[in-house]
Biopython code that builds the backbone (N, CA, C, O; Angstrom):
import numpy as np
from Bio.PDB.StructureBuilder import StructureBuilder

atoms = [
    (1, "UNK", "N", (19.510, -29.113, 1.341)),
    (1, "UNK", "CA", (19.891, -28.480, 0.096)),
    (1, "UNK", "C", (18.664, -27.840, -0.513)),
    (1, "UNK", "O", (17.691, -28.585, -0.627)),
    (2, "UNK", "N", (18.529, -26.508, -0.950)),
    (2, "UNK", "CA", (17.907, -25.975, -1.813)),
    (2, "UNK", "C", (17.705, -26.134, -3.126)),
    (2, "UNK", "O", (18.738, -26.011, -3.784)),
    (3, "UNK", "N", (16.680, -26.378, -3.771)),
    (3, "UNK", "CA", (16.456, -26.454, -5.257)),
    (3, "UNK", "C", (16.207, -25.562, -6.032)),
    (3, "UNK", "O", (15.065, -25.212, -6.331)),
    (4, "UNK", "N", (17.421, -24.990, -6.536)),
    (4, "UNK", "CA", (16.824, -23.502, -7.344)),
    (4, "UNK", "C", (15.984, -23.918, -8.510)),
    (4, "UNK", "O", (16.053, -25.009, -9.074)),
    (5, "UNK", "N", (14.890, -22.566, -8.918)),
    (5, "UNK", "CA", (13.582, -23.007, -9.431)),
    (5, "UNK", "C", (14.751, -23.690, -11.107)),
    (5, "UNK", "O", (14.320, -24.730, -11.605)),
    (6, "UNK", "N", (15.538, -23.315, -11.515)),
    (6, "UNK", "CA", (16.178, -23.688, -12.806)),
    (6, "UNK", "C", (16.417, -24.785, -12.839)),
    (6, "UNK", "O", (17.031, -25.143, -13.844)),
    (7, "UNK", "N", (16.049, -25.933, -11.726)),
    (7, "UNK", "CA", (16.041, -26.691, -11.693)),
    (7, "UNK", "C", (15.098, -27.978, -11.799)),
    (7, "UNK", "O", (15.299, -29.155, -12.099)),
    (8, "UNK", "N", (13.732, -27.063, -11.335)),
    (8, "UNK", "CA", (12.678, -27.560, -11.216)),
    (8, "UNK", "C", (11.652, -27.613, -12.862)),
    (8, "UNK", "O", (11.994, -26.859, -13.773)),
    (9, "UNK", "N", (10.775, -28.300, -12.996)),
    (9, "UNK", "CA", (9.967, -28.479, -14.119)),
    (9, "UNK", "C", (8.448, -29.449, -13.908)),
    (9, "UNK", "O", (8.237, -30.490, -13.286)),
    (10, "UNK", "N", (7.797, -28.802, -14.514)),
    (10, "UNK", "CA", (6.210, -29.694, -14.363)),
    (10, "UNK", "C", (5.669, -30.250, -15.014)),
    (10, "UNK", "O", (5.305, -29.316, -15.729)),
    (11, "UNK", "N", (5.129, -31.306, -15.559)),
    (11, "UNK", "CA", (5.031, -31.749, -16.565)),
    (11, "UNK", "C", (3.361, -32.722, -16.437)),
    (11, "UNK", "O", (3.113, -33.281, -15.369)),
    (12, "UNK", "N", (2.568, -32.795, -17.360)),
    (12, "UNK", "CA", (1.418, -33.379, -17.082)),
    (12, "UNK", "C", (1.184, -34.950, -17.166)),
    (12, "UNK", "O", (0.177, -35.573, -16.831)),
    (13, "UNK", "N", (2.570, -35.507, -17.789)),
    (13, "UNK", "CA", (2.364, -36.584, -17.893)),
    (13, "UNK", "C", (4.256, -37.437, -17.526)),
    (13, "UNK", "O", (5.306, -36.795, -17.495)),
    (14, "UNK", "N", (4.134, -38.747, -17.339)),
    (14, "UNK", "CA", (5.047, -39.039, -16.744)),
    (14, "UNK", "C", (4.819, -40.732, -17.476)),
    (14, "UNK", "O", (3.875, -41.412, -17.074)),
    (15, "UNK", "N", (5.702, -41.236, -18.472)),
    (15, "UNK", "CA", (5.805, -42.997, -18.540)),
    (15, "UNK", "C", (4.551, -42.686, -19.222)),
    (15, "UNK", "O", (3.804, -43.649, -19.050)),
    (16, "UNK", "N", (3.977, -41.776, -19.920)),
    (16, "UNK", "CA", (2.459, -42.647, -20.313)),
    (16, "UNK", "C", (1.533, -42.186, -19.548)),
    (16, "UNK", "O", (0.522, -41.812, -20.144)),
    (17, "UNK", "N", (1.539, -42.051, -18.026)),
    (17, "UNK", "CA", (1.180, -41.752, -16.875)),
    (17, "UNK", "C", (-0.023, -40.624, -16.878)),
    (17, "UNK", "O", (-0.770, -41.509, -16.461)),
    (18, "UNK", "N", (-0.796, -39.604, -16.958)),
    (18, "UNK", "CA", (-1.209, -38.789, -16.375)),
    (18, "UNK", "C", (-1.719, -38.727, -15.047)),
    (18, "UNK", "O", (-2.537, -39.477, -14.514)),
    (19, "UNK", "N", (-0.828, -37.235, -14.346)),
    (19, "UNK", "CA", (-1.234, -37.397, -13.080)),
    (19, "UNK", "C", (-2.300, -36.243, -12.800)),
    (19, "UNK", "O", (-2.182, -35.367, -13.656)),
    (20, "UNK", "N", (-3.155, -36.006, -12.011)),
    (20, "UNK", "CA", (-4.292, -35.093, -12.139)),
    (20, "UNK", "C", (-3.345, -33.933, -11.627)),
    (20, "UNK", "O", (-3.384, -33.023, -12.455)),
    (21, "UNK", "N", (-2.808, -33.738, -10.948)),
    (21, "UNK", "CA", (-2.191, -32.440, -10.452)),
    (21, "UNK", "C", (-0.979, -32.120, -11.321)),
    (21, "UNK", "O", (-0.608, -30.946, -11.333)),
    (22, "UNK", "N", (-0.113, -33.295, -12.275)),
    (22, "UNK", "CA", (0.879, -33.391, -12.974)),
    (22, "UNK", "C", (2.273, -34.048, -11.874)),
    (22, "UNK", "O", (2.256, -34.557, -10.753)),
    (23, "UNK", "N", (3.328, -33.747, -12.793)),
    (23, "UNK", "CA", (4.488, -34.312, -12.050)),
    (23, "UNK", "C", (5.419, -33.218, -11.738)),
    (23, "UNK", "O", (5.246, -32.118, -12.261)),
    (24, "UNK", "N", (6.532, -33.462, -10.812)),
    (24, "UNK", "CA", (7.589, -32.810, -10.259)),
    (24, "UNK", "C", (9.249, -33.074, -10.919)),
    (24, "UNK", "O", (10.144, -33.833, -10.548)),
    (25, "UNK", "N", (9.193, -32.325, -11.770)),
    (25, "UNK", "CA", (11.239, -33.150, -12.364)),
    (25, "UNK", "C", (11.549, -32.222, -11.237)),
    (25, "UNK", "O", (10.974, -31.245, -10.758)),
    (26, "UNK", "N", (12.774, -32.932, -10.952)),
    (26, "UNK", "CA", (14.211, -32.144, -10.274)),
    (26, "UNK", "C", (15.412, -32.284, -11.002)),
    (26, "UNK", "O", (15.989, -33.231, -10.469)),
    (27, "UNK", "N", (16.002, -31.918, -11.798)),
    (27, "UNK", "CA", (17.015, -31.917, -12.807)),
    (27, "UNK", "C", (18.018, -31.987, -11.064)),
    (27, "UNK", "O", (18.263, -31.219, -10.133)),
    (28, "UNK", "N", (18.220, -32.968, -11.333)),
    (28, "UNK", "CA", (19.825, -33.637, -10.131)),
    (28, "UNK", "C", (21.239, -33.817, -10.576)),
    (28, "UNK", "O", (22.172, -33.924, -9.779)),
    (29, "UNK", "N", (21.391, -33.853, -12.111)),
    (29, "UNK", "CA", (22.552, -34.167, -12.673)),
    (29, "UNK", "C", (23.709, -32.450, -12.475)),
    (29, "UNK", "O", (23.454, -31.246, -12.477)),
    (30, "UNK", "N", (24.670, -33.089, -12.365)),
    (30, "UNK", "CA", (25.570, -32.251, -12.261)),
    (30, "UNK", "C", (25.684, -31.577, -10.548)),
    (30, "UNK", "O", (26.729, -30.990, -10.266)),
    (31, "UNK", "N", (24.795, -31.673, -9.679)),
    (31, "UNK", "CA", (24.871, -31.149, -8.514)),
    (31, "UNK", "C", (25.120, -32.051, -7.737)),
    (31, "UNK", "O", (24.676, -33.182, -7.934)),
    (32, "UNK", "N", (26.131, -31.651, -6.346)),
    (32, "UNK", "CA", (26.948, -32.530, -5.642)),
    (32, "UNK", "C", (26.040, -32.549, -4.397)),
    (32, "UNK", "O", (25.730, -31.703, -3.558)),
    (33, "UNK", "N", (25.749, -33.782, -4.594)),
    (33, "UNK", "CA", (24.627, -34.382, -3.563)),
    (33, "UNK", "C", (24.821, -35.433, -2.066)),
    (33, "UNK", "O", (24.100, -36.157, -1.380)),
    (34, "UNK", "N", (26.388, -34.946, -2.095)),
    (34, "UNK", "CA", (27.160, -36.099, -1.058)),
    (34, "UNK", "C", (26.709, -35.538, -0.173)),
    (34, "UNK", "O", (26.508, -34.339, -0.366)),
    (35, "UNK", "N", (26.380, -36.052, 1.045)),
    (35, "UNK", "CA", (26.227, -35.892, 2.507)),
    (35, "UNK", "C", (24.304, -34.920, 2.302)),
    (35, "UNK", "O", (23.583, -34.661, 3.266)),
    (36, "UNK", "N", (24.064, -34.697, 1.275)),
    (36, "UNK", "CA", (22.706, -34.382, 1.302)),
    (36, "UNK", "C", (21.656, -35.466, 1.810)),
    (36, "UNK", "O", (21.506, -36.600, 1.354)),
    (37, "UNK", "N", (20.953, -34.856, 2.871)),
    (37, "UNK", "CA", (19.757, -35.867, 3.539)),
    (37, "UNK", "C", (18.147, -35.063, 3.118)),
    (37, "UNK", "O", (17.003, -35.466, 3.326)),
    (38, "UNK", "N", (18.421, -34.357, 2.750)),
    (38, "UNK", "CA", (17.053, -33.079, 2.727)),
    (38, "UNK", "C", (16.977, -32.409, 0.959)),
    (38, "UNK", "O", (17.977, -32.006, 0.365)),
    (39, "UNK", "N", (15.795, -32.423, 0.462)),
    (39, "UNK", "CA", (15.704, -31.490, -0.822)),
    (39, "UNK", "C", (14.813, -30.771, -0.079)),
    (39, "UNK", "O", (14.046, -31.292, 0.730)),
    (40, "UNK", "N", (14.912, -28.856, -0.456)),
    (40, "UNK", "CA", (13.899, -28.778, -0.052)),
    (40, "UNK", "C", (13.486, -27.628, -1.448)),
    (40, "UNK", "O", (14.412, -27.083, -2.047)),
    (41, "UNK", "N", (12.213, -27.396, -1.794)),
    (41, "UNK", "CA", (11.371, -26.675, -3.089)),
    (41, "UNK", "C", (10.938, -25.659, -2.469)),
    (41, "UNK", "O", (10.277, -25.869, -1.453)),
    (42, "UNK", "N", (11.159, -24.424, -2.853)),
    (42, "UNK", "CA", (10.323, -23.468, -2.878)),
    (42, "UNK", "C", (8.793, -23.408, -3.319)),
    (42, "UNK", "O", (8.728, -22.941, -4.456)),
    (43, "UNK", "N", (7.264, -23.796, -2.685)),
    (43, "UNK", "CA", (6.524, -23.791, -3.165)),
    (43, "UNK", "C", (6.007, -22.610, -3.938)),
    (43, "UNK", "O", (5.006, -22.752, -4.640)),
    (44, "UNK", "N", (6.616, -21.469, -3.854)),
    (44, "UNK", "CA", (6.226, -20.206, -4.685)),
    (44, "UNK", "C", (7.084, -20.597, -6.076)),
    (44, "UNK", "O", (6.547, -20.162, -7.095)),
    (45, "UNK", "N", (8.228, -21.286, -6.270)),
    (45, "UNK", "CA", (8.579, -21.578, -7.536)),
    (45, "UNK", "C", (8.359, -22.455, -8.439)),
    (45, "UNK", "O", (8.814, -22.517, -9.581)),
    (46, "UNK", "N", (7.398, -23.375, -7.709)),
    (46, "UNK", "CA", (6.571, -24.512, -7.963)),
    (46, "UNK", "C", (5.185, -24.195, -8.657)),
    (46, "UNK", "O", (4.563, -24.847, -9.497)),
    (47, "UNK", "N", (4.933, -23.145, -8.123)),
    (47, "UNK", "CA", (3.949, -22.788, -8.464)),
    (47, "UNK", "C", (3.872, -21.677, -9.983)),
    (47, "UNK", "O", (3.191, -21.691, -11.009)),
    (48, "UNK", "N", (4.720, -20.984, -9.558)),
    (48, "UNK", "CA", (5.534, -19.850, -10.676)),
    (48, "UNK", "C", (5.769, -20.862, -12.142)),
    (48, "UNK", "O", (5.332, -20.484, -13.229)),
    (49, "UNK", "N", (6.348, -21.874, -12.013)),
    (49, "UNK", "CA", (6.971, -22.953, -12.997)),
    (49, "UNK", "C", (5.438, -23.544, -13.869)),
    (49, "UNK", "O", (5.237, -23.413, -15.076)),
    (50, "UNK", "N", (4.404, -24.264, -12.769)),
    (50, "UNK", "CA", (3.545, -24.414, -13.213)),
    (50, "UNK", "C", (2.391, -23.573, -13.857)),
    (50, "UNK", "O", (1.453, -23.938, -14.565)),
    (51, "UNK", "N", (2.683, -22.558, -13.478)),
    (51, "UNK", "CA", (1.625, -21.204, -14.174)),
    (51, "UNK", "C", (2.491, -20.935, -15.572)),
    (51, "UNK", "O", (1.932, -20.051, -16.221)),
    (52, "UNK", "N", (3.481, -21.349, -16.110)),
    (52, "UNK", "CA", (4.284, -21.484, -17.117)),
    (52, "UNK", "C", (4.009, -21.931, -18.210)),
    (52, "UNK", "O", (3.838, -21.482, -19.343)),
    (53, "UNK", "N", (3.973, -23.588, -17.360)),
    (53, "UNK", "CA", (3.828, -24.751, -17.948)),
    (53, "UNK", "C", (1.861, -24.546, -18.911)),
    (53, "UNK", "O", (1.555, -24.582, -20.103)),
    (54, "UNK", "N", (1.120, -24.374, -17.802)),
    (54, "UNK", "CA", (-0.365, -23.653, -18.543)),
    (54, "UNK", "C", (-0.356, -23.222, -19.454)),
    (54, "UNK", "O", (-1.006, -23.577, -20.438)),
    (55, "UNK", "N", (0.762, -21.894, -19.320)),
    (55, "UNK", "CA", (0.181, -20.426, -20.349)),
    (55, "UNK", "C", (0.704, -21.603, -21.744)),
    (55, "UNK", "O", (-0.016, -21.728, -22.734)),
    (56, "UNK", "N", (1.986, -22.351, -21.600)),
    (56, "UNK", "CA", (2.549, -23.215, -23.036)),
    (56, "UNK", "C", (1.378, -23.799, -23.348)),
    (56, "UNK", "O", (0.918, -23.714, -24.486)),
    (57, "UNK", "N", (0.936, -24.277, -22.638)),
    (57, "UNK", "CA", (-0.243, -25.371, -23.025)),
    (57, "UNK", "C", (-1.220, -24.646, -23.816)),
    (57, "UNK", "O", (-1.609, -24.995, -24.931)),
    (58, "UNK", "N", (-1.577, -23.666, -23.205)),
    (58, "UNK", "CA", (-2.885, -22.648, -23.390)),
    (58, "UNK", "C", (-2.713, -22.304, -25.474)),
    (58, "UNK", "O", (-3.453, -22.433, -26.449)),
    (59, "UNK", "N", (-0.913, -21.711, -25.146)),
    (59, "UNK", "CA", (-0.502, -21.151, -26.233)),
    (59, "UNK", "C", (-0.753, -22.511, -27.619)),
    (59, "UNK", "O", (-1.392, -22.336, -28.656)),
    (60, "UNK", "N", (-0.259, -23.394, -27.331)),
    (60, "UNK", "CA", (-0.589, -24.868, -27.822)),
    (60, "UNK", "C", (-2.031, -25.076, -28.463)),
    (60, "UNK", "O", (-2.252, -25.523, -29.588)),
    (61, "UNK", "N", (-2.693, -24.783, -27.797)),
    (61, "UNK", "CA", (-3.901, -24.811, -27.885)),
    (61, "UNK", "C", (-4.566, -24.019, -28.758)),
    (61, "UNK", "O", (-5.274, -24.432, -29.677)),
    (62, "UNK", "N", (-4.316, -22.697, -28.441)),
    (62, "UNK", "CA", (-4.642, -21.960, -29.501)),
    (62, "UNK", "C", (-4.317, -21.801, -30.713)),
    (62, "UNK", "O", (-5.143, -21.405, -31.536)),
    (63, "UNK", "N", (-3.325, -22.023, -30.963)),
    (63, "UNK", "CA", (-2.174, -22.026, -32.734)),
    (63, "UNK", "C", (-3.149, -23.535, -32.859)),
    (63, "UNK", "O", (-2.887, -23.938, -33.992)),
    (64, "UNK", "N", (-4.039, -24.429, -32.277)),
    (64, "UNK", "CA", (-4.514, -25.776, -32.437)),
    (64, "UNK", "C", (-5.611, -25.313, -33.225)),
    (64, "UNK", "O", (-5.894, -25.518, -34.405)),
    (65, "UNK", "N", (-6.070, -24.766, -32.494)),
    (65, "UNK", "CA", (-7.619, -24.011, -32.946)),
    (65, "UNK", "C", (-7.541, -22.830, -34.370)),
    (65, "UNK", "O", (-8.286, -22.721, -35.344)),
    (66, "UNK", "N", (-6.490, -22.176, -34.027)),
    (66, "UNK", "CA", (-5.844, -21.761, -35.353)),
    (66, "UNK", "C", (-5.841, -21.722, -37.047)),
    (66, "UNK", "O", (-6.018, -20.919, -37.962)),
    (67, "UNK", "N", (-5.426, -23.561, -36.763)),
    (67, "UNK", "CA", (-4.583, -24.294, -37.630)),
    (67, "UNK", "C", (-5.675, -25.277, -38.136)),
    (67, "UNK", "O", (-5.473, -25.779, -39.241)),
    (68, "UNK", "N", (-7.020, -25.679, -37.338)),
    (68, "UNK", "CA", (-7.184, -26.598, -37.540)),
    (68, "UNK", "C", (-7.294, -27.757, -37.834)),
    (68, "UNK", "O", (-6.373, -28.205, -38.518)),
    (69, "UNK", "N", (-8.440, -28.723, -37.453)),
    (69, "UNK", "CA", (-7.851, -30.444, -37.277)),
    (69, "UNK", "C", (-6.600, -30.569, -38.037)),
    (69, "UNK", "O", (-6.142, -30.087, -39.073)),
    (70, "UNK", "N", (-6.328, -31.169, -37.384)),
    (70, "UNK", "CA", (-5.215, -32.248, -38.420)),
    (70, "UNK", "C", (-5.745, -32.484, -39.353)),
    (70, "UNK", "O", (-6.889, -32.060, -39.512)),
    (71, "UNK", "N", (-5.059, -33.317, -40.411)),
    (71, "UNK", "CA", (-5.056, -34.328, -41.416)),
    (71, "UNK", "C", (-4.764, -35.527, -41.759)),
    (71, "UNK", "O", (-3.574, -35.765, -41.966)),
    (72, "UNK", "N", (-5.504, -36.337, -41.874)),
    (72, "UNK", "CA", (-4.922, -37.855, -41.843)),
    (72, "UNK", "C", (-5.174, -38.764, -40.487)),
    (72, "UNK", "O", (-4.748, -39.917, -40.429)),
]
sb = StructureBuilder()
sb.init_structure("model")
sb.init_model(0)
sb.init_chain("A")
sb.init_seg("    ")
for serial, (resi, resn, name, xyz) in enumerate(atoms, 1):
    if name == "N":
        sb.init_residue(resn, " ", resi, " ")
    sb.init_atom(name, np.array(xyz, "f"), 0.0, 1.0, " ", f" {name:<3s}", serial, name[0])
structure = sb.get_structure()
């Protein structure tokens, strides 16, 4: 079975967790997974997803710097 990328998501942290490269969701709900033995990912959409996930971060970052420190 194929994983279309709308399915896929990256995320830097997992449980608390940070992983140095980050994590892999596969949104599985709703897709009929009977007799499936195989996932397989497009690594170009893996990659596409995670160059995403950055620019948010990046954007995050900057409105941070922005806004400056917090308070409290």
């Amino acid at each position: 079975m194929e994983v279309p990328a709308t399915r896929l998501r990256v995320m830097s942290s997992h449980k608390g967790k940070a992983g140095e490269h980050g994590w892999l969701q596969i949104e599985l709900r709703g897709l009929d997974l009977e007799g499936v033995s195989h996932l397989y990912v497009d690594l170009a959409d893996l990659q596409r997803i995670r160059g995403k996930a950055e620019e948010a971060s990046a954007i995050v970052d900057a409105w941070d710097q922005l806004l400056g420190p917090k308070e409290g």
